[in-house]
N, C-alpha and C positions, 0 to 999 in steps of 0.2 A: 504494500500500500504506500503510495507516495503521497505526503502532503501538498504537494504544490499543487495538487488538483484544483478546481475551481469549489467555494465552498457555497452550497446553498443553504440559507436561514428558513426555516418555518417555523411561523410563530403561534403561539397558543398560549390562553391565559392557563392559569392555577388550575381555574376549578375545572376544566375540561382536561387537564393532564390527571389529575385526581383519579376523572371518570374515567382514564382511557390510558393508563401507566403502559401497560404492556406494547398498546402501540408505537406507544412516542417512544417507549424504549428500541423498538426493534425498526423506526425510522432514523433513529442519530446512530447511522452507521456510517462510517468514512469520511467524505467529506460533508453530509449533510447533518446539521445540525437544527437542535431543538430548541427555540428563544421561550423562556417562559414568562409573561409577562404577569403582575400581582400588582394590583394598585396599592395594596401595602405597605410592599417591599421593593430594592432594587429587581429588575430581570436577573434573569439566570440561563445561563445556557447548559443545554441537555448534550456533551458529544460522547462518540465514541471513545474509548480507550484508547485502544489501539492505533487508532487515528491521532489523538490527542499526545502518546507517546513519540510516535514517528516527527511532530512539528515539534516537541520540544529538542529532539535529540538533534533537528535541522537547525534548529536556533544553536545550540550551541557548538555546533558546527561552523553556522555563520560567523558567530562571534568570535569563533580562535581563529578561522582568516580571517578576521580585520583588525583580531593587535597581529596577527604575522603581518599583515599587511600595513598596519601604521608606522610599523617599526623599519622606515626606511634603508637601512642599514642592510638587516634581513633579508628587506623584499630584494635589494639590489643582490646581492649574495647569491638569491636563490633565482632569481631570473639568469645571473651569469652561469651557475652550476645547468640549468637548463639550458643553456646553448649547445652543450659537449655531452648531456647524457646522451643520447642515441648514438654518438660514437662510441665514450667510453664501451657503451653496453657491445655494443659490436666490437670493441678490442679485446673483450674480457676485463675491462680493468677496472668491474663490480665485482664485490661479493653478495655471497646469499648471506641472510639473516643466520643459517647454521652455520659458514664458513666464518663469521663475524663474533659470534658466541659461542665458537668450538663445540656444536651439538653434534652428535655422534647419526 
């Protein structure tokens, strides 16, 4: 399941989710999401888990490239290391992660 899908909202007050839990449960799959509205309270949104796990682990993906990427110094470093990897790799003159770690 990818997050970046497009997300659609359906909205519904309190007392019809009340009346109808099982559905709203089994419509906030993936990207579509359940807005519940209470004129009591703030809204709340109904989502999937799964769904809701996969955009969090995106965000914090996002967020460690952009301090790699703030950190100009870095960014230059690893933009020049990327000029010569497809050669190096065709010289040989990478290791594996076992030839690095001496794993047997």
């Amino acid at each position: 399941m990818v997050a970046t899908k497009p997300v659609t909202v359906k909205k519904v007050s309190a007392t019809t989710l009340r009346s109808s839990l099982k559905r709203y449960m089994k419509q906030a799959r993936g990207g579509k999401v359940v807005l519940i509205e209470n004129r009591r309270q703030e809204s709340k949104y109904l989502v999937d888990k799964q769904w809701l796990d996969t955009v969090m682990r995106e965000r914090e993906s996002i967020l460690a490239t952009l301090e790699i990427l703030a950190d100009r110094e870095l960014t230059n470093r690893l933009l020049k290391l990327a000029e010569t990897i497809d050669e190096d790799a065709r010289a040989g003159r990478l290791h594996t992660i076992a030839e690095v770690f001496d794993e047997p």
